[in-house]
C-alpha positions in Angstrom: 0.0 0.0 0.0 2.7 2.4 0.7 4.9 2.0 -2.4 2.0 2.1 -4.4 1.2 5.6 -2.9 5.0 6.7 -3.7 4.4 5.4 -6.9 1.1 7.3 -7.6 2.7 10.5 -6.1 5.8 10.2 -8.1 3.3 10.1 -11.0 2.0 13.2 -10.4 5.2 15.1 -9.8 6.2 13.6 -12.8 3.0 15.6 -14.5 5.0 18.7 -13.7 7.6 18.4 -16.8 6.8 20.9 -19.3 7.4 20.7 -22.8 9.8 23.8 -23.7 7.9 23.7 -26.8 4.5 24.2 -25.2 3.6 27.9 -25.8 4.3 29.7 -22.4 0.3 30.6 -22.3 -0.9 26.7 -22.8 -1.6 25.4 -19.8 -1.5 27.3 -17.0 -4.2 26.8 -14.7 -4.0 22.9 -15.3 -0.2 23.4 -14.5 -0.9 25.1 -11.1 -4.2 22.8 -10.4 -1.5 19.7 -10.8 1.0 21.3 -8.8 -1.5 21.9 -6.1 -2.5 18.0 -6.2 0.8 17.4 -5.5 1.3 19.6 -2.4 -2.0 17.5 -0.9 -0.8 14.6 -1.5 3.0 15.2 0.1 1.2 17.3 3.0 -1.6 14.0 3.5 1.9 11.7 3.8 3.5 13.9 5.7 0.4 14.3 8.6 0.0 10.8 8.1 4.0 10.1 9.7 5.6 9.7 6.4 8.2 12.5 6.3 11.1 10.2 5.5 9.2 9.1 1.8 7.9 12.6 1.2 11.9 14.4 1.3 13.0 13.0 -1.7 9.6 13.5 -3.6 8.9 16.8 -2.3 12.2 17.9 -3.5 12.0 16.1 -7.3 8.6 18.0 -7.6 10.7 21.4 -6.1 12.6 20.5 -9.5 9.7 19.6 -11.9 8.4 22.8 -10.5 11.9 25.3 -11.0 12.4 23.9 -14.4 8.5 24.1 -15.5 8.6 27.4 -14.4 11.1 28.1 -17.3 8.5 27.6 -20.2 5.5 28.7 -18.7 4.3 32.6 -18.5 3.3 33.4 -14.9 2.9 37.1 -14.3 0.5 36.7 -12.0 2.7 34.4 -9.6 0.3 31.8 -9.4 2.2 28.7 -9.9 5.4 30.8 -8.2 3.1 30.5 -5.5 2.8 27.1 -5.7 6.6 26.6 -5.7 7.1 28.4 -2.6 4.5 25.7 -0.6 6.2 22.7 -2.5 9.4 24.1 -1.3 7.7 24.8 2.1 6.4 21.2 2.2 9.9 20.0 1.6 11.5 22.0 4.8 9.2 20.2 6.8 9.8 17.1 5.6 14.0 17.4 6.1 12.7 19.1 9.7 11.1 15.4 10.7 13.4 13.5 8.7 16.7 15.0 7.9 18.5 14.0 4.9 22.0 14.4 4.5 23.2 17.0 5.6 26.5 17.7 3.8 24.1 16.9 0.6 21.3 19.4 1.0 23.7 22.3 1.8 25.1 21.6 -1.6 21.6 21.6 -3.1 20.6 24.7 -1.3 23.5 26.1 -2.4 23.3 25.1 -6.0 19.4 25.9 -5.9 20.2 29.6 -4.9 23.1 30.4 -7.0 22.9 28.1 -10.0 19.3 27.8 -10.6 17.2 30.8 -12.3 16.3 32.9 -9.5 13.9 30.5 -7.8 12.7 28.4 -5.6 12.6 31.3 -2.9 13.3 29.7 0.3 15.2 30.7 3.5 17.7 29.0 5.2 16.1 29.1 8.7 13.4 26.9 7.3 16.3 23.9 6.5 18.4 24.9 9.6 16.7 22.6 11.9 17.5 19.4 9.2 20.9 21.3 8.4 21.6 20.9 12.5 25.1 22.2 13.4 26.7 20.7 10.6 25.0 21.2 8.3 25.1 24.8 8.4 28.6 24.7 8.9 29.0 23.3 5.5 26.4 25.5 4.4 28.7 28.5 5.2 31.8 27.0 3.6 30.3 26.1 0.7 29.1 29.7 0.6 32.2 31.4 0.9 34.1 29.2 -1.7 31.5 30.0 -4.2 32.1 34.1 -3.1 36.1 33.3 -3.3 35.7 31.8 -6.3 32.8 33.4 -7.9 33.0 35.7 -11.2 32.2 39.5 -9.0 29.4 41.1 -10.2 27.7 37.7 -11.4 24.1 36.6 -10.0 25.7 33.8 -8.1 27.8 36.1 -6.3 25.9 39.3 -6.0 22.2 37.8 -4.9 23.2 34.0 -4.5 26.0 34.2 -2.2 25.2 38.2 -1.0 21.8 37.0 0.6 22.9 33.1 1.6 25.6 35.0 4.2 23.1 37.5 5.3 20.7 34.6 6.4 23.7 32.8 7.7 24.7 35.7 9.7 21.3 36.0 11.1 21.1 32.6 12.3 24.5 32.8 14.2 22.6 35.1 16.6 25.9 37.3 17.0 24.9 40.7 16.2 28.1 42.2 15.5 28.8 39.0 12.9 25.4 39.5 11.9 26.5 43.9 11.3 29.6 43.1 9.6 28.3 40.8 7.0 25.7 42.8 6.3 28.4 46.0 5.9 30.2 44.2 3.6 27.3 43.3 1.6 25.5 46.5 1.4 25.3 47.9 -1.6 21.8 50.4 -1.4 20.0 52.3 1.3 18.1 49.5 2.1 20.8 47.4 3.6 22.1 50.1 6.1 18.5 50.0 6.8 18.9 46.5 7.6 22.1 47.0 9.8 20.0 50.0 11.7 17.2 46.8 12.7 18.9 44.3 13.6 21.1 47.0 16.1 17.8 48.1 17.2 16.1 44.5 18.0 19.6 44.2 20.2 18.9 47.3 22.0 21.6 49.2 20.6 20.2 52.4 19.2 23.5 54.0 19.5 25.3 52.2 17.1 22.1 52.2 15.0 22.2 55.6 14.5 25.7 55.7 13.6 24.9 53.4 11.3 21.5 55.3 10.0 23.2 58.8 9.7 26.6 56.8 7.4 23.7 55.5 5.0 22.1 59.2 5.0 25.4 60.8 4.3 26.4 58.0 1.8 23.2 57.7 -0.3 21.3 60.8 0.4 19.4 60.6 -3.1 18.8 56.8 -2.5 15.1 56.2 -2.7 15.6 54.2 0.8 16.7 57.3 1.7 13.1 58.4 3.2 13.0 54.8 5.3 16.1 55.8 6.4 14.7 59.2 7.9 11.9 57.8 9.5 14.2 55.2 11.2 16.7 58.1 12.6 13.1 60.2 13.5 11.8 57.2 15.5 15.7 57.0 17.4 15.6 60.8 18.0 12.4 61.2 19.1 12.7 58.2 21.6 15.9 59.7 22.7 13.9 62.4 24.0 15.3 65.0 20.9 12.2 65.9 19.0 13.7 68.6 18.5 16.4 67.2 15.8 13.7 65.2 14.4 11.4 68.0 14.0 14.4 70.3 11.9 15.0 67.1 9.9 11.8 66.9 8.5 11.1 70.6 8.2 14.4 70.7 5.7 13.3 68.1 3.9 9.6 70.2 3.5 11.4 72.9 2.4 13.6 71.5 0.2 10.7 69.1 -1.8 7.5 69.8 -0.2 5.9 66.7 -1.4 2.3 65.4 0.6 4.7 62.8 2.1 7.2 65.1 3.9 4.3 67.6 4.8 2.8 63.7 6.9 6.1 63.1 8.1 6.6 66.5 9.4 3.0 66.2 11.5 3.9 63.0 12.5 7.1 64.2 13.9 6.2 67.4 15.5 2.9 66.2 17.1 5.5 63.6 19.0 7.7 65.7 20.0 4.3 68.5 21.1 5.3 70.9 18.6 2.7 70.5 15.6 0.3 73.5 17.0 3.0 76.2 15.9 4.7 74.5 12.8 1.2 73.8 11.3 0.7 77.0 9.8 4.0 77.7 8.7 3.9 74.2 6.9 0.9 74.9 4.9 1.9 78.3 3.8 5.2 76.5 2.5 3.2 74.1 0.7 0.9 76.7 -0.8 3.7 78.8 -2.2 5.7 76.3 -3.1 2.6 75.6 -5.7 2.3 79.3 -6.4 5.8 79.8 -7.2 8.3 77.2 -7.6 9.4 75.0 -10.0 7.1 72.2 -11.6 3.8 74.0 -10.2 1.5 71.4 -11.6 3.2 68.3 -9.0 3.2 70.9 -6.3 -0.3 72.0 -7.2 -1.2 68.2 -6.4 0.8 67.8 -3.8 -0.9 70.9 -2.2 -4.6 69.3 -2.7 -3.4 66.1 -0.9 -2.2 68.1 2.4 -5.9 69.9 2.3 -7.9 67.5 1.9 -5.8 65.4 4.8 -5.8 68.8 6.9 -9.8 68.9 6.8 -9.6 71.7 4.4 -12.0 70.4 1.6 -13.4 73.9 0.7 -9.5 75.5 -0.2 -8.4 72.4 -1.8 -11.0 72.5 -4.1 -10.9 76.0 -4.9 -7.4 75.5 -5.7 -8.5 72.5 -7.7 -10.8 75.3 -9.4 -8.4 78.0 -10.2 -6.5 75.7 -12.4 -8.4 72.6 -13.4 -6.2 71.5 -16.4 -3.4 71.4 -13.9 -5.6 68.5 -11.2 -5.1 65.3 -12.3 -8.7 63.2 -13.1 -7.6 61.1 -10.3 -7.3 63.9 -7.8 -10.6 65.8 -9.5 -12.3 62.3 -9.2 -11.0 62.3 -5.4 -12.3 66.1 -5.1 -15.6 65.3 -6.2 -16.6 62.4 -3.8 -16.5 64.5 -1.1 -17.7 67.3 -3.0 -20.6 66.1 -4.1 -23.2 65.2 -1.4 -22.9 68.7 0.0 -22.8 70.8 -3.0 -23.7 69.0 -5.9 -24.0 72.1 -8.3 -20.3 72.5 -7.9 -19.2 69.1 -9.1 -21.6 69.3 -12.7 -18.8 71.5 -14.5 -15.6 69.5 -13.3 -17.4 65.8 -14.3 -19.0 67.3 -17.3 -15.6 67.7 -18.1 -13.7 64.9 -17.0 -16.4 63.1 -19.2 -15.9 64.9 -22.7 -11.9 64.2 -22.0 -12.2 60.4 -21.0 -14.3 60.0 -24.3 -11.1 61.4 -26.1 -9.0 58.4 -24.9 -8.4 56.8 -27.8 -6.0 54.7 -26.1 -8.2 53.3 -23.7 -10.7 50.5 -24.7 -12.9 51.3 -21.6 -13.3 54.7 -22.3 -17.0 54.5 -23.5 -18.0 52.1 -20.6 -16.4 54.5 -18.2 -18.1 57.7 -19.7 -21.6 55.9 -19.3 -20.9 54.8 -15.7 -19.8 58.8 -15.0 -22.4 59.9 -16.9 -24.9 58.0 -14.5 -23.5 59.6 -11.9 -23.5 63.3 -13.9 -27.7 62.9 -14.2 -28.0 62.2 -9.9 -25.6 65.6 -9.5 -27.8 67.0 -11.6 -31.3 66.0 -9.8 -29.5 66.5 -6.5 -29.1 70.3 -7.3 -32.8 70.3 -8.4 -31.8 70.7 -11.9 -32.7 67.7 -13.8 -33.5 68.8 -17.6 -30.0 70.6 -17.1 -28.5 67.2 -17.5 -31.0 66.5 -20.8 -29.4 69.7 -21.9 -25.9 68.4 -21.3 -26.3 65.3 -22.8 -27.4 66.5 -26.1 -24.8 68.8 -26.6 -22.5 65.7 -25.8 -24.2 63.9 -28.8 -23.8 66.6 -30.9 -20.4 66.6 -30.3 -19.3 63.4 -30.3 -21.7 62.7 -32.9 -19.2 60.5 -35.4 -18.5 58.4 -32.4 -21.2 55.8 -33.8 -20.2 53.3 -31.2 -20.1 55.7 -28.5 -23.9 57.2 -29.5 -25.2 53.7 -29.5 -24.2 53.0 -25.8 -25.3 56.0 -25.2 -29.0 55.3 -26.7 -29.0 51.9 -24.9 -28.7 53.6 -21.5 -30.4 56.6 -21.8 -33.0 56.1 -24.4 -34.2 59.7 -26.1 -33.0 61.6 -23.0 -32.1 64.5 -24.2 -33.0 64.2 -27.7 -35.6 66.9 -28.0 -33.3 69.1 -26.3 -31.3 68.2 -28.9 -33.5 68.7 -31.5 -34.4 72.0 -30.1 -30.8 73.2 -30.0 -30.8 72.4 -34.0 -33.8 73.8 -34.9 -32.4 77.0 -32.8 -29.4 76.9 -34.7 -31.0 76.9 -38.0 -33.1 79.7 -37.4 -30.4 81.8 -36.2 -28.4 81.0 -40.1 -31.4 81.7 -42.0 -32.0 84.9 -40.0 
């Protein structure tokens, strides 16, 4: 009974090959749904105390699984999904029933710097079947592939580069743990890495050292901001809100973007001094839109701080005094909380949002969209008690967009003659006024 379950499972996994010739979109959701088969079946042996059969299958359908990946299109990470709990299932396996462990540091080694950027594991999952030894050979396997690695390859760079991080990490040494993460860094992000794991060990001293050398090193880094907030949080729990506070209120006047206004409030309101910055931070913002360079991302980053400071009724009069500058996502934003309130307002700034979406010849929605809005355009208009206004509307938008066929038949089958005799009206008006 047993072998003839290996034997059925081994079956299955062997259902994973894929045929490189197989066109990469054939196939996909019978390749995950057979992949998943497989992960019951391992995870029914394994919960049913067969850990020691399920190693060496769990890790052929690991394979099956890499190497299918290879001829098979999977943007949405579907079947990468499925890898990961394959590989998952086959931790747990070498966890109840280590294999040898010499042998699967060698594979987890080749897995991570031969193979073609997956399976993603990590190596604290295969520490406990690795044991002492294990990860020992781990490690000098490791550092003969860095010392004899081609720099700058994948193997060396990401392969090797993030096998010693997790190494380091599972040492439990922190200042191992630091320098092998030092000599690794190569972005923002890792000296954000060194400032944690000093933290988790209690030693913000030496993280912010180590926070300020990324700042000065990278200060353009786009983990430059992550790297703020980290010194912010050591400051202001150091009891100097007041270094965090000037930090932040450079950086406002340096970019003012919505996100260093929030960081700013965040910051002062800590450190109790939010009530007299707030004023001076707006009026920064605001001129900054009035004034500096590219006014139309200011203008929008401006709008955001409003509407997050309460202040609907100025963001969207600044929306209003230069409405080809407002994104439709921000005018879309403006509107929903615009609308219930003052509906009269909103009928000029979606009447137009509609004639422009109609224009987006590069957008195969665009006549599904303009119907949905325009739904929403006719309850604006009832709200303000001016329903034939939108009658009106929507005939001069069929006159318009009158060579649109496609677009004026959608537009019959949803609104029937709605605003046809204003339409005709607006002819017949016209015509008098050309013979006269």
């Amino acid at each position: 009974m047993a072998d003839t379950e290996v034997t059925e499972v081994r079956r299955l996994i062997d259902g994973l090959r894929r045929n490189p010739r197989t066109h990469p979109y054939h196939g996909r959701r019978e390749y995950s749904d057979r992949a998943r088969e497989v992960a019951v079946a391992l995870a029914g042996m394994l919960e049913a105390g067969r850990a020691a059969d399920v190693v060496p299958l769990a890790r052929r359908a690991v394979e099956r699984a890499t190497d299918g990946l290879l001829h098979i299109d999977d943007s949405f990470g579907i079947i990468g999904d499925d890898l990961r709990e394959l590989t998952g299932l086959f931790a747990r396996a070498c966890a109840i029933a280590p294999p040898d462990a010499a042998k699967l540091a060698a594979w987890l080694v080749a897995s991570r710097c031969d193979g073609p950027g997956w399976p993603d594991f990590a190596a604290a999952d295969f520490a406990p079947a690795l044991g002492e030894a294990g990860l020992a050979e781990l490690a000098r396997l490791v550092e003969e592939r860095r010392s004899e690695g081609e720099p700058g390859s994948w193997a060396v760079t990401w392969g090797v580069s993030g096998l010693r991080k997790e190494l380091a990490a599972l040492s439990g040494d922190v200042d191992a743990h630091v320098e092998v993460l030092a000599q690794e860094a190569r972005s923002g992000r890792d000296y954000g890495e060194i400032v944690s794991v000093l933290r988790k060990a209690g030693r913000d001293r030496d993280a912010e050292e180590w926070v300020r050398s990324g700042l000065a090193a990278e200060p353009s880094s786009p983990w430059a901001d992550a790297l703020r907030e980290q010194l912010a949080e050591l400051l202001l729990g150091s009891g100097r809100g007041d270094e965090a506070v000037a930090m932040y209120r450079e950086v406002l006047e340096r970019r003012a973007t919505h996100s260093d206004y929030l960081r700013l409030r965040k910051a002062a309101e800590q450190a109790g001094q939010w009530k007299e910055l707030r004023g001076w931070a707006l009026d920064s913002m605001r001129e900054r839109a009035r004034t500096g360079k590219y006014r139309q991302v200011h203008l929008g980053e401006l709008i955001s701080v409003l509407v997050r400071e309460d202040l609907a009724d100025e963001a969207w009069s600044t929306a209003a005094g230069e409405p080809e500058q407002v994104s439709e996502s921000q005018w879309l934003q403006l509107i929903s909380l615009r609308e219930s309130g003052r509906p009269a307002d909103v009928l000029g700034p979606l009447s137009r949002l509609i004639e422009l979406g109609v224009e987006q010849t590069g957008d195969k929605y665009r006549y599904p969209k303009a119907i949905k809005a325009l739904r929403r355009l006719r309850e604006d208009y009832e709200h303000a008690g001016d329903a034939a206004g939108f009658g009106m509307f929507l005939a001069g938008l069929r006159e318009r967009q009158r060579r649109k066929y496609s677009f004026i038949a959608k537009l019959d089958a949803t609104f029937g003659t709605e605003g046809s005799y204003a339409l005709r009206v607006k002819r017949k008006v016209g015509n008098s006024q050309r013979e006269a």
